[in-house]
SEGUTI-70015 format. One record per residue (C-alpha): x, y, z; residue in one letter; residue number from 1. Coordinates in steps of 0.001 Angstrom, whole numbers, plus 500000, padded with zeros to 6 digits. Last residue first. Example, Ala and Ser with C-alpha at 12.3 -4.5 7.8 and 13.67 -1.06 7.14 Angstrom:
BEGIN
@xx=513670	yy=498940	zz=507140	residuo=S	num=2
@xx=512300	yy=495500	zz=507800	residuo=A	num=1
This chain:
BEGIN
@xx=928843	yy=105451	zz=807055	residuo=X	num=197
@xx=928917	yy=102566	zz=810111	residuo=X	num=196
@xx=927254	yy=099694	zz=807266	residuo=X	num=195
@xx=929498	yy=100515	zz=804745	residuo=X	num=194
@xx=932738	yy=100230	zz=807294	residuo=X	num=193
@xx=931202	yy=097588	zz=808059	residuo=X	num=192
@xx=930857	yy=095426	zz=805201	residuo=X	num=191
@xx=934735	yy=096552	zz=803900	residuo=X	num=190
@xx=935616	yy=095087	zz=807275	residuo=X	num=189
@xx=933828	yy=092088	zz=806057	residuo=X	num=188
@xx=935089	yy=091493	zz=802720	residuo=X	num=187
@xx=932630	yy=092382	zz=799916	residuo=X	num=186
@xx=931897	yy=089612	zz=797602	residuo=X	num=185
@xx=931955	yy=089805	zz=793884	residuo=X	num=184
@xx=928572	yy=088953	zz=792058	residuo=X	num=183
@xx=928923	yy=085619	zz=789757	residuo=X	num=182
@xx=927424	yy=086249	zz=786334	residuo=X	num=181
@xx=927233	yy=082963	zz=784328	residuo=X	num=180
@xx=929956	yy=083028	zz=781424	residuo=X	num=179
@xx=929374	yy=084054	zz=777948	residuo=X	num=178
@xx=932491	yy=084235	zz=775226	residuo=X	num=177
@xx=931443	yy=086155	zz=772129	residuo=X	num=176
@xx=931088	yy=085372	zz=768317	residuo=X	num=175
@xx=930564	yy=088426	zz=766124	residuo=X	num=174
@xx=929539	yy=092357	zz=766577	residuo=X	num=173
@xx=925948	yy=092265	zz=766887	residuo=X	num=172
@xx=926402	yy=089443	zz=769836	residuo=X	num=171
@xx=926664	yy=085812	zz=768751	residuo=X	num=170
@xx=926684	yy=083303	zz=771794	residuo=X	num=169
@xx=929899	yy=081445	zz=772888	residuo=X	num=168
@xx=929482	yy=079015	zz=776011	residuo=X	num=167
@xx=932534	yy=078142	zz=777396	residuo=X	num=166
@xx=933009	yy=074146	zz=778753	residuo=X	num=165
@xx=934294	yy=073800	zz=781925	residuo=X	num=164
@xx=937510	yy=073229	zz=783006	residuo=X	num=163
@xx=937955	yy=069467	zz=783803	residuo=X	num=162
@xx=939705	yy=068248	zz=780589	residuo=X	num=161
@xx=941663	yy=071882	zz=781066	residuo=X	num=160
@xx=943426	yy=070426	zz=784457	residuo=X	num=159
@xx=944036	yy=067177	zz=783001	residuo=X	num=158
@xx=946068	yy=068241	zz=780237	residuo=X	num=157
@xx=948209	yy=070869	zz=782579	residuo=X	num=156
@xx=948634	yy=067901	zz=784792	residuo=X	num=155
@xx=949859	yy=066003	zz=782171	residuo=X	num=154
@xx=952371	yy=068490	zz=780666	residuo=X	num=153
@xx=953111	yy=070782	zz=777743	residuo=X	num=152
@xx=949709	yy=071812	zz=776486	residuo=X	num=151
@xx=950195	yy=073208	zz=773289	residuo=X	num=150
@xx=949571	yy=077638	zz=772567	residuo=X	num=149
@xx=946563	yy=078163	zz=771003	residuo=X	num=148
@xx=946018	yy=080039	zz=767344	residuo=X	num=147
@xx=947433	yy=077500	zz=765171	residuo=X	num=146
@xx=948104	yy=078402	zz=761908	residuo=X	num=145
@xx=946718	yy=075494	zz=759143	residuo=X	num=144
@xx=944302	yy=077713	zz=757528	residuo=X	num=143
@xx=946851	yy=080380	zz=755959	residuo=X	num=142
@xx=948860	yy=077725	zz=753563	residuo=X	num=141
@xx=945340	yy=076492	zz=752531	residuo=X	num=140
@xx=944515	yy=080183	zz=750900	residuo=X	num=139
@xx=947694	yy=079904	zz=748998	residuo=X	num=138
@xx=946454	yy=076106	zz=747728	residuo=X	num=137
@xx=943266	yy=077899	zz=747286	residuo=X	num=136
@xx=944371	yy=080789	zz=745361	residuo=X	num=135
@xx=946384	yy=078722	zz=743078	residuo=X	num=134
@xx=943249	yy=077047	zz=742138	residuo=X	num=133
@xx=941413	yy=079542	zz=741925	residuo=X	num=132
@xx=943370	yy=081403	zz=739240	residuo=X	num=131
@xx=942257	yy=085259	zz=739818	residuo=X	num=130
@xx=940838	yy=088437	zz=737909	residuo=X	num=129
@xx=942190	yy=091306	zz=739244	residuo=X	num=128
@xx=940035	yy=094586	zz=740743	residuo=X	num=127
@xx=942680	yy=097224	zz=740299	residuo=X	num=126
@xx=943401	yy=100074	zz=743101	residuo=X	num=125
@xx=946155	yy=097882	zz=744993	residuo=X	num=124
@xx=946527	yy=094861	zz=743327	residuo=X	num=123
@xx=945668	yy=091625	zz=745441	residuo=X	num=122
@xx=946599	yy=088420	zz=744736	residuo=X	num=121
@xx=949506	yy=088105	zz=746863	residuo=X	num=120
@xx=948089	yy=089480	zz=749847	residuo=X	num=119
@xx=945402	yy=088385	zz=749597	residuo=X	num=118
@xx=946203	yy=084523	zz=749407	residuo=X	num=117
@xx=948597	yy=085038	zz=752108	residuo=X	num=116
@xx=945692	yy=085491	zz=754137	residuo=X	num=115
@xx=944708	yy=088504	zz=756676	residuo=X	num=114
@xx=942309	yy=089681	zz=754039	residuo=X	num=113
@xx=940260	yy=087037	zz=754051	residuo=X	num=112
@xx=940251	yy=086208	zz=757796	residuo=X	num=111
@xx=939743	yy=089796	zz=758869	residuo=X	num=110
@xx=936937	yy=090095	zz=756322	residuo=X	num=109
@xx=934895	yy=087553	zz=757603	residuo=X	num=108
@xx=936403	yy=089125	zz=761294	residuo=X	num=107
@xx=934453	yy=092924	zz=759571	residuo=X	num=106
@xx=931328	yy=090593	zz=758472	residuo=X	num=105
@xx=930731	yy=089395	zz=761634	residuo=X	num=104
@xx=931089	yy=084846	zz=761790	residuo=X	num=103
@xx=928200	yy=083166	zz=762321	residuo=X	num=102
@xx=928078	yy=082246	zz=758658	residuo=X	num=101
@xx=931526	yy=081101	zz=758921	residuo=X	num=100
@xx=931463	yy=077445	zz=760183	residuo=X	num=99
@xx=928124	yy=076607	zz=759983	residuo=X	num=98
@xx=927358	yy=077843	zz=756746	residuo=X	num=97
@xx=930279	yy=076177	zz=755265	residuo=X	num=96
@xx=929086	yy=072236	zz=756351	residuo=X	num=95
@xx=925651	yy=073303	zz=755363	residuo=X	num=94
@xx=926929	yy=074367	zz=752011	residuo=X	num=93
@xx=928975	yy=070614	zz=751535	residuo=X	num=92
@xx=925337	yy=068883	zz=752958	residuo=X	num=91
@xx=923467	yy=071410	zz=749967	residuo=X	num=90
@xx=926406	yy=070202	zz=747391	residuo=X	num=89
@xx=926096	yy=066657	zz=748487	residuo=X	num=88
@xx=922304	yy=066239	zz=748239	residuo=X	num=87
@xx=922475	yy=067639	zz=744675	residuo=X	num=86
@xx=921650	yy=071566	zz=743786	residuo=X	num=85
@xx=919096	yy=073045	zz=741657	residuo=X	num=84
@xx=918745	yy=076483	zz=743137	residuo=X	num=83
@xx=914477	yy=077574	zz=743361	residuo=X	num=82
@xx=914716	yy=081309	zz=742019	residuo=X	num=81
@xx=911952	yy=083171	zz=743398	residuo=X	num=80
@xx=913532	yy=084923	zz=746381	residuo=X	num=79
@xx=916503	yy=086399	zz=744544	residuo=X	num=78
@xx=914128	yy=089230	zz=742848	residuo=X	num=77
@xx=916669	yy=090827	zz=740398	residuo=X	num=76
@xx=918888	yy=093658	zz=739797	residuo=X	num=75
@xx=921320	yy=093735	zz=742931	residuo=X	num=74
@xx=921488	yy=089910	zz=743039	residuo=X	num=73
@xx=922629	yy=089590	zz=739730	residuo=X	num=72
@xx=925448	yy=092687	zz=739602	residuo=X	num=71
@xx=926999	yy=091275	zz=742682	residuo=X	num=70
@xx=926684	yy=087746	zz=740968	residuo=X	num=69
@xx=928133	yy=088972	zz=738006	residuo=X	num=68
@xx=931107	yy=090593	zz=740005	residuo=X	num=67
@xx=932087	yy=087064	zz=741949	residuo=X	num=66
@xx=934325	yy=088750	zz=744954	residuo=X	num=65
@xx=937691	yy=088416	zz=746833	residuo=X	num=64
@xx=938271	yy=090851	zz=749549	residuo=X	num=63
@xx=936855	yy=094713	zz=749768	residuo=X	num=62
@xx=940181	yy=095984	zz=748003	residuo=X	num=61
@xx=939878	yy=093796	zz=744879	residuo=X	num=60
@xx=940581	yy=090235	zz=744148	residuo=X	num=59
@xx=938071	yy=088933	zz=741358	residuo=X	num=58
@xx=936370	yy=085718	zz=741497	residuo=X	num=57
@xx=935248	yy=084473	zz=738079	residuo=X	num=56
@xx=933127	yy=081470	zz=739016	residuo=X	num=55
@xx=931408	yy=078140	zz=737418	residuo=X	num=54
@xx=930361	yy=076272	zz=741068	residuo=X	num=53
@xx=932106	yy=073874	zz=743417	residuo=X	num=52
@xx=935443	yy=073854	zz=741602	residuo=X	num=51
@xx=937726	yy=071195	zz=741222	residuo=X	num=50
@xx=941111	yy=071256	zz=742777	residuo=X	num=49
@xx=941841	yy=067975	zz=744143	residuo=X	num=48
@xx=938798	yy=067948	zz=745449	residuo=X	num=47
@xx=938265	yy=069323	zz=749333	residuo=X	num=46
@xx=940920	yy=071985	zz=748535	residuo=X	num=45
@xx=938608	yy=073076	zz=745477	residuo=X	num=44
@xx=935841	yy=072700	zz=747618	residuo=X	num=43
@xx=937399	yy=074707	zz=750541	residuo=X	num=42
@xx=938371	yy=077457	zz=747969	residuo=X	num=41
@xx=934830	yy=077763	zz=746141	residuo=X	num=40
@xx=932998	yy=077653	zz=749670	residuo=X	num=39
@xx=935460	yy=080059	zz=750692	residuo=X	num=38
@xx=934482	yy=082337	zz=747821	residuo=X	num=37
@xx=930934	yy=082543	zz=748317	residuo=X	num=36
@xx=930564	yy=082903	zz=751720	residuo=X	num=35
@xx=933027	yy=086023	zz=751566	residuo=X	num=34
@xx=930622	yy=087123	zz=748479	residuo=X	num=33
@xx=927513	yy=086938	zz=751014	residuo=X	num=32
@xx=929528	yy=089162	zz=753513	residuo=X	num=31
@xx=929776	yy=091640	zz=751334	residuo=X	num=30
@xx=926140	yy=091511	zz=749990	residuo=X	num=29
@xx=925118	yy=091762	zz=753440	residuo=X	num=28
@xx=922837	yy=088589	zz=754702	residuo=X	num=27
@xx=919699	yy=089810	zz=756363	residuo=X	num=26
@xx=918929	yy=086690	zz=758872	residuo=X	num=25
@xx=916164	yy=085557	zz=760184	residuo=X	num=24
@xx=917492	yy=081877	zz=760268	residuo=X	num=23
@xx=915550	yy=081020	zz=756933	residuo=X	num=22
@xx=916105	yy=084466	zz=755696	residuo=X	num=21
@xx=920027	yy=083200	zz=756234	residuo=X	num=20
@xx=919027	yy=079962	zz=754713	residuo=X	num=19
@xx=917285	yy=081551	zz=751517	residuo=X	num=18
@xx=920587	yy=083921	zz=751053	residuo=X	num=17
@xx=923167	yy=081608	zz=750946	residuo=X	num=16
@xx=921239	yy=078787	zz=748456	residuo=X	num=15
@xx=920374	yy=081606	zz=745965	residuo=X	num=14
@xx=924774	yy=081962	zz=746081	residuo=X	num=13
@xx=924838	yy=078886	zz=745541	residuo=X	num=12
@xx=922205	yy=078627	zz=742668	residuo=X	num=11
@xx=923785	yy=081889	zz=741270	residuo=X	num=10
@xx=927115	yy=080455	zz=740924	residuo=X	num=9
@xx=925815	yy=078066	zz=738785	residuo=X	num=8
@xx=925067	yy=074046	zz=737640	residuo=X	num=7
@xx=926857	yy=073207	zz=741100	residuo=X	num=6
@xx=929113	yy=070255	zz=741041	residuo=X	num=5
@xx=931465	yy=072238	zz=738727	residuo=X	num=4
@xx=932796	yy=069421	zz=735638	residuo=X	num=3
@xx=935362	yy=067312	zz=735923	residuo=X	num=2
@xx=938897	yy=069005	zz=734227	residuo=X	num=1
């Protein structure tokens, strides 16, 4: 087994919380444990199955979590540990940060919970300790669904190549859809009939 490419899990976890005060962000300790262990599963997917940092995730009814780093960051002062982490680690983190740190916390835990790793690691009352490994390759098995429906024919193709591109913006409760306000037009027997009352 190689060893983790991350010397802890409290140097990545460190790593979270300094870039989401970087973006003036306050990063919920839930949501900072669902950063945690996808990093761990898309590295291990990433590698053949090594791990990014030294972790004992646990499956319990909030998700997946890393107890001693729950217990770390709760005690101590976070901001003046300096994580000791290779170029490749930090691009790998980047890589994870954009993807689901604009993500809410509840569709985090949508995505998490919705997986068949969850569901068949998960023990109803009991926090278990997990393989993560296994985890991943069940965790894998959940990222390939497709959410869109195929486009069938050419015209249909072409039609979408020249619909313009959405602009999503986070709002306080996750990733939203923004389109320029267009004001609807009255007909004009609708116009007079305001104009005569």
């Amino acid at each position: 087994m190689t060893a983790p490419a991350a010397p802890s899990a409290t140097d990545i976890a460190v790593w979270f919380m300094k870039h989401a005060t970087i973006n003036g962000w306050l990063l919920e300790p839930e949501k900072l444990q669902h950063l945690l262990f996808l990093s761990q599963v898309h590295f291990c997917l990433l590698n053949n199955g090594a791990i990014l940092m030294p972790a004992a995730f646990v499956c319990d009814k909030n998700g997946f979590s890393e107890p001693n780093i729950a217990r770390i960051t709760s005690l101590c002062r976070w901001q003046d540990i300096n994580p000791e982490l290779d170029s490749a680690t930090q691009n790998f983190l980047e890589i994870i940060w954009k993807k689901y740190s604009p993500m809410s916390l509840r569709n985090l835990s949508e995505l998490i919970k919705s997986s068949p790793a969850y569901k068949a690691d998960y023990l109803a009352g009991q926090a278990s300790l997990i393989n993560i490994q296994q985890t991943a390759s069940l965790f894998k098995s959940g990222l390939g669904k497709k959410t869109s429906t195929p486009v069938s024919d050419k015209k249909t193709l072409q039609e979408t190549k020249k619909a313009p591109s959405r602009k999503i913006l986070i709002s306080q409760n996750g990733p939203v859809v923004v389109s320029q306000w267009q004001p609807r037009k009255l007909s004009n027997t609708k116009s007079k009939e305001t104009l005569n009352a």
